[in-house]
Each structure stands twice: as C-alpha cells, then as structure tokens.
C-alpha positions as semicolon CSV with decimal commas, in nm:
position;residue;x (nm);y (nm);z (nm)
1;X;-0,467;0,345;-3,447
2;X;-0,149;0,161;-3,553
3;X;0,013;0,499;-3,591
4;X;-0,075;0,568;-3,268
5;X;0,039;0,229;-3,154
6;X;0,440;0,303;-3,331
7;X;0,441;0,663;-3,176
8;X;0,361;0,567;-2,840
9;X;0,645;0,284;-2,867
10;X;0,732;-0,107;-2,709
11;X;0,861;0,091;-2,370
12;X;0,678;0,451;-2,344
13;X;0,413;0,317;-2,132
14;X;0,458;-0,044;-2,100
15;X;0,321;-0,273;-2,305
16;X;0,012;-0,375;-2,112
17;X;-0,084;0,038;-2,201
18;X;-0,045;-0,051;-2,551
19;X;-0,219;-0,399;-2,538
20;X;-0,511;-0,242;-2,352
21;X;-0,566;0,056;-2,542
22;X;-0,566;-0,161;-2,874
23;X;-0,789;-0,387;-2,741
24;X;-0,737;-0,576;-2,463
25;X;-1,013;-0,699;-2,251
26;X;-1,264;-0,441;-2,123
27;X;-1,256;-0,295;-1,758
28;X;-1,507;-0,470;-1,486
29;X;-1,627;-0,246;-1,237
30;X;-1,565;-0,367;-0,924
31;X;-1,938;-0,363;-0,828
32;X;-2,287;-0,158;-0,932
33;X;-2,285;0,130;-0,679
34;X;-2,422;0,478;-0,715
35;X;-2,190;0,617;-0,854
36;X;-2,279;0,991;-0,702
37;X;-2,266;0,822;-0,378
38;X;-1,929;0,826;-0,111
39;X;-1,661;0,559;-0,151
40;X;-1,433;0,735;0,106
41;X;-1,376;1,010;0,289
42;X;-1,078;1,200;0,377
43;X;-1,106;1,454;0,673
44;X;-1,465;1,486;0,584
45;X;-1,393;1,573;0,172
46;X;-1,604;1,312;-0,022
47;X;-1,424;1,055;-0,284
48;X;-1,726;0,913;-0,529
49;X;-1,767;0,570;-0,630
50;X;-1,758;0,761;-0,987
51;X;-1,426;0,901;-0,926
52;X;-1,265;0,590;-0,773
53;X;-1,399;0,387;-1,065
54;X;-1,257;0,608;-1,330
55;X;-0,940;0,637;-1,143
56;X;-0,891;0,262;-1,162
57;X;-0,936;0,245;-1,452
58;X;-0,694;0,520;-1,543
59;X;-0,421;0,347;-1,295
60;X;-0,505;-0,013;-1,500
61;X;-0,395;0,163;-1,820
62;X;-0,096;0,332;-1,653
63;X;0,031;-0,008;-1,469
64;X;-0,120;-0,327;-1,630
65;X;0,041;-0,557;-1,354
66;X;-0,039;-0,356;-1,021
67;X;-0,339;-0,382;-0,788
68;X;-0,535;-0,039;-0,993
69;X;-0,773;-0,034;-0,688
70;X;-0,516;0,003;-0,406
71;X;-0,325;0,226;-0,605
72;X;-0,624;0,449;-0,716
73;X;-0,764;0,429;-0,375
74;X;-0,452;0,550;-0,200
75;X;-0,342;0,816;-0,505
76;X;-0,751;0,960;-0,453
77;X;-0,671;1,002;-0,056
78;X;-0,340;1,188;-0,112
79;X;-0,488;1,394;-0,418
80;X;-0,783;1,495;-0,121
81;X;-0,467;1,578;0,163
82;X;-0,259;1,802;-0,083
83;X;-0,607;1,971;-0,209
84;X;-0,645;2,035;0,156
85;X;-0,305;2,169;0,214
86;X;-0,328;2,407;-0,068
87;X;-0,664;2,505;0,029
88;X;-0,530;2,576;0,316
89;X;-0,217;2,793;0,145
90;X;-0,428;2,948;-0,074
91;X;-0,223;2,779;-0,439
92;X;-0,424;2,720;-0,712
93;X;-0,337;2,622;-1,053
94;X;-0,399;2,850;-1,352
95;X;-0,501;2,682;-1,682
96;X;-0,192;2,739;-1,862
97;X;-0,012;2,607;-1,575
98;X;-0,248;2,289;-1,574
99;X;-0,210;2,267;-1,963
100;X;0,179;2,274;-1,948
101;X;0,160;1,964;-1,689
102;X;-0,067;1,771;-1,913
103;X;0,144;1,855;-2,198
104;X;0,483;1,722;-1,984
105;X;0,269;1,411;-1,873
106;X;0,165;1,301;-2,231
107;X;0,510;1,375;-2,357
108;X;0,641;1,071;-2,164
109;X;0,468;0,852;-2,377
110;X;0,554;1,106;-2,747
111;X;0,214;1,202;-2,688
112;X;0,008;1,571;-2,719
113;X;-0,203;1,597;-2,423
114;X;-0,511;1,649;-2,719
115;X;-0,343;1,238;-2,814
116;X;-0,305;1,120;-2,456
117;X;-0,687;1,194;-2,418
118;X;-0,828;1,042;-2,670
119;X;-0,646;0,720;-2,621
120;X;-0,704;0,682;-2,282
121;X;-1,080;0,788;-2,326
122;X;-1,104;0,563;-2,572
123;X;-1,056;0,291;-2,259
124;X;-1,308;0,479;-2,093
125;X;-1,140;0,745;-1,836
126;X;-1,289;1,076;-1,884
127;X;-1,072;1,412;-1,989
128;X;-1,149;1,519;-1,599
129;X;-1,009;1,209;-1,444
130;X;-0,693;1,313;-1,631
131;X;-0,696;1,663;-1,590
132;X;-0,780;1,640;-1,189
133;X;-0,486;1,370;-1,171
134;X;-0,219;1,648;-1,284
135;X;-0,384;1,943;-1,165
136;X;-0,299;1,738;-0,814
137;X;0,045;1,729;-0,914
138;X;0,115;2,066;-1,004
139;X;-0,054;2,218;-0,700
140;X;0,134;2,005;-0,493
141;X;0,444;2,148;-0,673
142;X;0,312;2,502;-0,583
143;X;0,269;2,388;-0,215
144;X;0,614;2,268;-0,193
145;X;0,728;2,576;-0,282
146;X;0,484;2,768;-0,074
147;X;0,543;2,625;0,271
148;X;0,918;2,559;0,237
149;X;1,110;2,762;0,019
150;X;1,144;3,065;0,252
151;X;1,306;2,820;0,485
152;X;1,497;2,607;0,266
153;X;1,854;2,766;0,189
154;X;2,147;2,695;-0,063
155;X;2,464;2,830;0,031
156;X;2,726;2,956;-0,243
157;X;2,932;2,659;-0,067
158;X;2,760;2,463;-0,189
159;X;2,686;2,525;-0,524
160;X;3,065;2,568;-0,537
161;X;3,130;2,195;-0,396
162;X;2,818;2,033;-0,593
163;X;2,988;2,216;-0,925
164;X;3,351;2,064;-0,825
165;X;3,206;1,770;-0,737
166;X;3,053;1,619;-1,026
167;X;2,673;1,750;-0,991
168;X;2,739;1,798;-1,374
169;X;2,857;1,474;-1,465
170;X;2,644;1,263;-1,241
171;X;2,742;1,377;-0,864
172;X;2,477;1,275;-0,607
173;X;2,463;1,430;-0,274
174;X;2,611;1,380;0,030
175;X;2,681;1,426;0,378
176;X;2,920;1,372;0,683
177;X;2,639;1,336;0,979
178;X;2,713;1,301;1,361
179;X;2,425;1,104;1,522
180;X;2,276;1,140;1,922
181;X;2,023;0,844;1,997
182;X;1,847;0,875;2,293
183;X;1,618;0,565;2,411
184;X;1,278;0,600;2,444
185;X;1,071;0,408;2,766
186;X;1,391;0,473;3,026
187;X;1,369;0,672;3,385
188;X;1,478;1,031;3,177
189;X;1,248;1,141;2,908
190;X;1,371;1,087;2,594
191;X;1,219;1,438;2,393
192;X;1,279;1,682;2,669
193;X;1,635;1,561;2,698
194;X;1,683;1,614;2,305
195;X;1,502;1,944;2,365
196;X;1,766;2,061;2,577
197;X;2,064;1,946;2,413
198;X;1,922;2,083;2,104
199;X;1,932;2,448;2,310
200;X;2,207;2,419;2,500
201;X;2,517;2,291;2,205
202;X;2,661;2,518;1,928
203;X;2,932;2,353;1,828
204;X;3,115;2,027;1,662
205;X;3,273;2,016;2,004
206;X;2,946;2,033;2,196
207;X;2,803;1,757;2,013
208;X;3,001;1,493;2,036
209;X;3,036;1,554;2,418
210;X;2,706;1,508;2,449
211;X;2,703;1,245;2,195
212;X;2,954;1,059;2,403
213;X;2,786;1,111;2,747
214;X;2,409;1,042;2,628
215;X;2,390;0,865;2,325
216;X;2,303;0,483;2,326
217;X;2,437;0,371;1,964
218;X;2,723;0,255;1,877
219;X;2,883;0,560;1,712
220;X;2,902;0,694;2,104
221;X;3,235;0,624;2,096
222;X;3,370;0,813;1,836
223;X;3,157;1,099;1,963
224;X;2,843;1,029;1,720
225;X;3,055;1,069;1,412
226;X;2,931;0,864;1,100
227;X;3,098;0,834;0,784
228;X;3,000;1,054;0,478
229;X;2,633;0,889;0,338
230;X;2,469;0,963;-0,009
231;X;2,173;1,198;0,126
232;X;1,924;0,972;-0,113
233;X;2,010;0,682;0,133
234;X;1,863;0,869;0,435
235;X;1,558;0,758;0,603
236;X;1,295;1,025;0,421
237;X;1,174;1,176;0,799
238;X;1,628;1,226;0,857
239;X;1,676;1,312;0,480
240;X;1,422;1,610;0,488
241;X;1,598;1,757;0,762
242;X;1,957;1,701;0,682
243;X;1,882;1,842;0,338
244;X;1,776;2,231;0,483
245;X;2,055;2,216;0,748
246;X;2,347;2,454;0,707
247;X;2,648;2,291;0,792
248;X;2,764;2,345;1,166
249;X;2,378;2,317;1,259
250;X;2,134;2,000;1,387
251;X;1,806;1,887;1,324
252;X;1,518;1,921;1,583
253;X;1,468;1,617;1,755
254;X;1,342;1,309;1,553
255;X;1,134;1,054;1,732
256;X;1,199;0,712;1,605
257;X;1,098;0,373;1,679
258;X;1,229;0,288;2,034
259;X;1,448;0,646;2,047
260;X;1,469;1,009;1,974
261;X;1,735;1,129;1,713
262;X;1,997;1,434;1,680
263;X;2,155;1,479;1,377
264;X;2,472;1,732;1,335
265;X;2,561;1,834;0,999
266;X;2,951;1,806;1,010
267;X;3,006;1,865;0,603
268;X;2,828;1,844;0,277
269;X;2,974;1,734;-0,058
270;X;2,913;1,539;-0,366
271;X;2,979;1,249;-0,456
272;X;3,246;1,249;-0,753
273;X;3,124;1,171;-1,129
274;X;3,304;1,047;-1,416
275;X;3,457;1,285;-1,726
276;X;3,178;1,372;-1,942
277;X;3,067;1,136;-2,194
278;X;2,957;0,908;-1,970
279;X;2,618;0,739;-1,946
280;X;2,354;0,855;-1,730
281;X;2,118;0,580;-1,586
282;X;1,775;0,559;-1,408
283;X;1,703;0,272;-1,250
284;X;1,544;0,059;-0,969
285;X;1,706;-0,166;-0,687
286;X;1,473;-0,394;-0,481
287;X;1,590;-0,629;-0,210
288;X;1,404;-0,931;-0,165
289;X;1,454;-1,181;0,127
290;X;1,557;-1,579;0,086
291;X;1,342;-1,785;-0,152
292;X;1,148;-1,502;-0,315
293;X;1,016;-1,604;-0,658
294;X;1,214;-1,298;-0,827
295;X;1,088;-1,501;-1,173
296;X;0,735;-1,386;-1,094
297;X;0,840;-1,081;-1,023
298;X;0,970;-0,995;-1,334
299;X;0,765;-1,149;-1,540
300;X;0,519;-0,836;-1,483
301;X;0,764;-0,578;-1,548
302;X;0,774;-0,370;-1,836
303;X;0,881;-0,042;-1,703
304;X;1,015;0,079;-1,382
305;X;0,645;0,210;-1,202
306;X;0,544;-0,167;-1,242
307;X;0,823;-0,255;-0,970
308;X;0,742;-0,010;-0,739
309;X;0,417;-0,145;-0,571
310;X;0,673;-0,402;-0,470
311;X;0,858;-0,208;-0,235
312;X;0,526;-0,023;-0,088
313;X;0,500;0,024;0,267
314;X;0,881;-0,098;0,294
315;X;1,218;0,052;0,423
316;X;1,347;0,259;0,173
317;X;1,643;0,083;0,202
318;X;1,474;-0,215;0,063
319;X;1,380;-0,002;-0,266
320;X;1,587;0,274;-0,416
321;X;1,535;0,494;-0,786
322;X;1,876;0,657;-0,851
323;X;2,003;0,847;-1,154
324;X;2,364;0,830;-1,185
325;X;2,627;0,737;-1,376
326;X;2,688;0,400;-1,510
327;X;3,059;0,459;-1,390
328;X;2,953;0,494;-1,058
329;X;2,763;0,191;-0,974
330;X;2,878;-0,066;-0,783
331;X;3,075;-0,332;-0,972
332;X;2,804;-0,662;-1,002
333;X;2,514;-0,330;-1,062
334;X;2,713;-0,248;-1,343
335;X;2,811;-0,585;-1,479
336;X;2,410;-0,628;-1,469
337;X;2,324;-0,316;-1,595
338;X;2,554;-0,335;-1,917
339;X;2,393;-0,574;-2,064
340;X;2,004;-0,442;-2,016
341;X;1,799;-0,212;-2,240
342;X;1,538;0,009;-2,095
343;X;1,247;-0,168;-1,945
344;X;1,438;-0,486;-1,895
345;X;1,573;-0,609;-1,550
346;X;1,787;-0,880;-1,407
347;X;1,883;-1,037;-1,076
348;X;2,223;-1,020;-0,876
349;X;2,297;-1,141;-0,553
350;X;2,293;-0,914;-0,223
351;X;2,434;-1,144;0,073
352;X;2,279;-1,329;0,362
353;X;2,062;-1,515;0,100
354;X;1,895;-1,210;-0,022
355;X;1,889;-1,100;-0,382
356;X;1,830;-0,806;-0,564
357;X;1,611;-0,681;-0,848
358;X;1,743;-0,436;-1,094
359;X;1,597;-0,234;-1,341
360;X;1,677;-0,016;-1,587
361;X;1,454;0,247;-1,641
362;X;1,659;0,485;-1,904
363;X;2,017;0,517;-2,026
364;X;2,113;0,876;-2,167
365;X;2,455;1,053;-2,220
366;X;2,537;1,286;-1,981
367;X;2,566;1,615;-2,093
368;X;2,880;1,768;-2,205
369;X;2,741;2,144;-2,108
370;X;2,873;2,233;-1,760
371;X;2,539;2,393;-1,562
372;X;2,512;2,747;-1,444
373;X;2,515;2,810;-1,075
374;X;2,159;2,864;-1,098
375;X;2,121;2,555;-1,225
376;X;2,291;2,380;-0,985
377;X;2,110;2,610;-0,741
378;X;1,777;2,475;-0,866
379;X;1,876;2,106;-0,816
380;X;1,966;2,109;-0,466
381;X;1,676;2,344;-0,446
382;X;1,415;2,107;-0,554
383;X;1,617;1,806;-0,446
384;X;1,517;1,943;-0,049
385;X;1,195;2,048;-0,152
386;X;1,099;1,726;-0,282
387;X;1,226;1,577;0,039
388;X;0,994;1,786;0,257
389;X;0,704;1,793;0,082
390;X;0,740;1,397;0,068
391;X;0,749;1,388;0,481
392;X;0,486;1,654;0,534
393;X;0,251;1,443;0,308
394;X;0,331;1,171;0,520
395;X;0,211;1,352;0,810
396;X;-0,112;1,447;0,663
397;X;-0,169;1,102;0,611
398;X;-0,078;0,988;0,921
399;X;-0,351;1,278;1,079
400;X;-0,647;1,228;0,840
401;X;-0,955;1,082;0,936
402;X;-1,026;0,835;0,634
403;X;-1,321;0,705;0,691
404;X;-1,551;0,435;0,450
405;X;-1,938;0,387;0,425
C-alpha cells in the first residue's frame, strides 16, 4: 500500500484520493433503499439506487471536496442521454476499445487499469461502476464522430494558417465574426426574419447591409463587424457553429435570450505562440463577484476538477480551462502563474470588485517537433467535434424527461 501511495503521487489525483483510499473515513450511504429499485429515470431508461450509490462513491474518491451526489446524479443522467444517442446511431464499444480507455484513465494517476481497480475497489466501487463510467466516454467519442464528422470540414487554409500561426507552439484559435441580433417579442418575428436573411445574403457585402438595416446591437454601425475573438471564448451554442463554418459562410439562426443571432465568418486564424521552448500550461480561471470568500475556496483545492463544480451552471465566461503558453497569458495571469506548482492556485484581481481564481493544473515544455498537417488536421478536427457534441448533449438534456420516484 505505501508503494501504491508514492506511485500514485501528492498531485495525480488529489490528495483527498490518496487520504481516502489509505484510510480515510468510510462512505455513508445516503439512505437504506432497495438497491434494485429506480432512483431516476431518464426518458424512461432506469438509474438504480445501486448504481447511483456506487457512483458516489466513485465521484467521492475522484473529488474529495465536491457534492459526489450532485455530481454522480447528473454524470448517471448524461451517461443514460449519450447511451441513448448511440443506441440510436448504432456505436458500440469493442473491448479492446473499452480496455484502451481504462488504460488512458488509470494512466492519469501512473496507474494500470488492473491498479486503478483494485484501489478504488478497495473503497468499495465495483470493477463495473468503473468500466460503465469509461465505456460512456468512449462511446460518446464514437458518437461525436458519427453524427458530425461528415459535416464538419478542415480546409487546407487552414491547416496552412493554424501551422503559421503558432498551433505548434501554443496557437489557440480564432476568428473575425460579423454579428446580426434581431430582438425577440417586437411586431416582426424574430426567427422567420433570420430565416430569410439567412436565404437571401451571400456575401460580406450582403451582411453587413443587413446587419446595418436590422440588427439591434451595437456593432450595427460598423455593419456587424466584431473584432477577431479566441474561438474558446465563444458562448458553447455560437462556438459549435462558428467552428464548422467555412469562411465567407453564416450560421443558422441562433435563438438567444431576448434575440435571435447571425453570425458571418469573415476570417479564421490563430492566435500567435512563442519560439519553441516555451512552457505549455493548463489551467483554470474563475471569476467571482465582490466579497466572495476566495480563502474557502481554495482551501478545497487540490487539483483543477475540484474547482470546477464552482463554475457549474455559470457563463462560461465566468470559468475558462485553457492550455497555452505561459508567454501568452495576460501579464498579472502570468505574474501569478510563475510562481505556482501544479495543483496550487492563487488570487488576482479582475476589476469592478471582482476577483479571480487561478489554477494551475500542469506546466510542460512545448514541443520542439513541428506537427504534420495531419496533425494539425486532427486538432481543429476534434477541437469542432468536441464543440458539437458538447451542445447536442445539451440539447438532449434540455429534451429528456427525468423523472424521480
């Protein structure tokens, strides 16, 4: 056991794994149910008290200081909506593919999958409670792929500006948007007018006529053109679009809270990174309001997934996970991040009384090796397929009947 406890490391899981699996106090069900019998159910698919149990008590190994029964509750729902979706497709996972995930999972923590399971099962969460949590992730992988690729395209363009751009050393993407918002609740109907603008332009030109004769924001004026963006900083429901669009081209209308959106792709490029060398970090940035106790905050965090309950349910401008380089943050990020190790976090100030929480998940050179074009091809690839598979799963939340006995 103490061997175990050096290979799996101060950071690879957080402490509270560690403490836990070594012995920390034993997990309380949260009451005596059947366990055979339904906790929830998700478009009529059954979740078992059995299976939300074990999955809480997975989750409490995996983040000591979040709720485990929120986050097992809502990570059961979603595993039930993307088992539906590939049902639905078709995907399945072969063994060897499910093997190779649980092998990638347990290496996070310098772990075989054969070590991962015995530790954790030595807390009391089954092999199947592990296996069933990957397989989820895999298929969903497979879905992705299924339901998008055909329609998701990277031009040679591209590759060519993400390769000149810094995509090796760090680049992120990004994009030079024009923006039509119509209101929503007024004498013309919001949709059908998008409908038909949506037919009727084909050009630059086009748009920002329209843009200047219909569109209520402020960027009216200058014909709905917005300055270049990072594509990461994008609203997800925006982001998933913008990232399939060809430039020249515009989304499909995207309703909004009080107004319906058109987007116009004007350019993409990326944004530049330093000479090679540099360091590469991961980290977290959460925005807290006025007065926030960012002491208590942090006094739970070990590694970056403990932060993230934080920002649930919030606008993703509020939290953000980047990996960049350290040469590209902004200057009182960088001053922070400097003087953290991995797993540690600080507090800098963000302006109207606000502050902001940064962590620092990993720091690792970047690489010297300039990537193939299919490489690059296969990061903007999965970069947009990531983004739509996030919104569609959205969706099929936002449709299921979830229903509790």
């Amino acid at each position: 056991m103490r061997e175990w406890a050096k290979k799996i490391g101060r950071r690879a899981f957080g402490a509270g794994l560690m403490l836990a699996v070594l012995g920390g106090a034993p997990f309380t069900a949260r009451a005596q149910e059947n366990p055979f019998a339904p906790a929830l159910t998700v478009n009529g698919a059954v979740i078992s008290n059995y299976e939300l149990k074990q999955r809480i008590i997975f989750f409490s190994l995996l983040q000591p200081n979040a709720d485990a029964t929120t986050e097992a509750r809502n990570s059961l729902i979603d595993d039930r909506l993307r088992r539906q979706a590939a049902d639905a497709l078709g995907v399945t996972v072969s063994p060897d593919d499910l093997q190779a995930g649980m092998e990638e999972f347990a290496s996070r923590a310098n772990l075989s999958a054969e070590e991962f399971l015995k530790a954790v099962g030595q807390r009391g969460v089954d092999p199947e409670t592990f296996r069933d949590f990957v397989e989820s992730g895999v298929m969903w992988r497979e879905v992705a792929r299924k339901k998008f690729l055909s329609s998701t395209r990277v031009s040679e363009r591209e590759i060519d500006r993400a390769i000149a751009g810094g995509i090796a050393s760090g680049g992120e993407a990004k994009v030079l948007l024009s923006e039509i918002a119509l209101e929503t609740g007024g004498p013309v109907d919001a949709m059908e007018l998008a409908s038909r603008i949506k037919g009727d332009v084909t050009s630059e030109t086009g748009f920002a006529a329209a843009a200047a004769l219909y569109s209520k924001s402020p960027s009216a004026k200058r014909g709905g053109q917005l300055d270049w963006i990072e594509l990461s900083k994008l609203p997800g429901n925006i982001a998933a679009q913008v990232a399939t669009l060809m430039v020249g081209s515009m989304t499909d209308p995207i309703p909004t809270q009080g107004s319906v959106l058109l987007i116009f792709l004007r350019d993409r490029s990326m944004s530049a990174g330093a000479g090679t060398g540099s360091q590469m970090v991961d980290l977290v940035r959460l925005v807290v309001p006025a007065g926030t106790d960012t002491a208590r905050i942090r006094a739970g965090l070990d590694r970056c997934e403990d932060l993230m309950p934080f920002g649930r349910g919030l606008p993703e401008e509020v939290m953000q996970r980047q990996s960049l380089l350290e040469s590209a943050l902004p200057g009182d990020v960088a001053g922070l991040v400097a003087t953290l190790d991995a797993g540690e976090s600080g507090v800098i100030p963000s302006g109207a009384g606000q502050q902001t929480v940064v962590m620092l998940c990993a720091r690792q050179p970047a690489s010297d090796i300039p990537p193939s074009r299919d490489d690059v091809r296969g990061q903007l690839l999965n970069q947009r397929l990531g983004l739509r598979a996030m919104v569609y799963l959205e969706a099929l939340r936002a449709e299921a009947l979830i229903t509790e006995p």
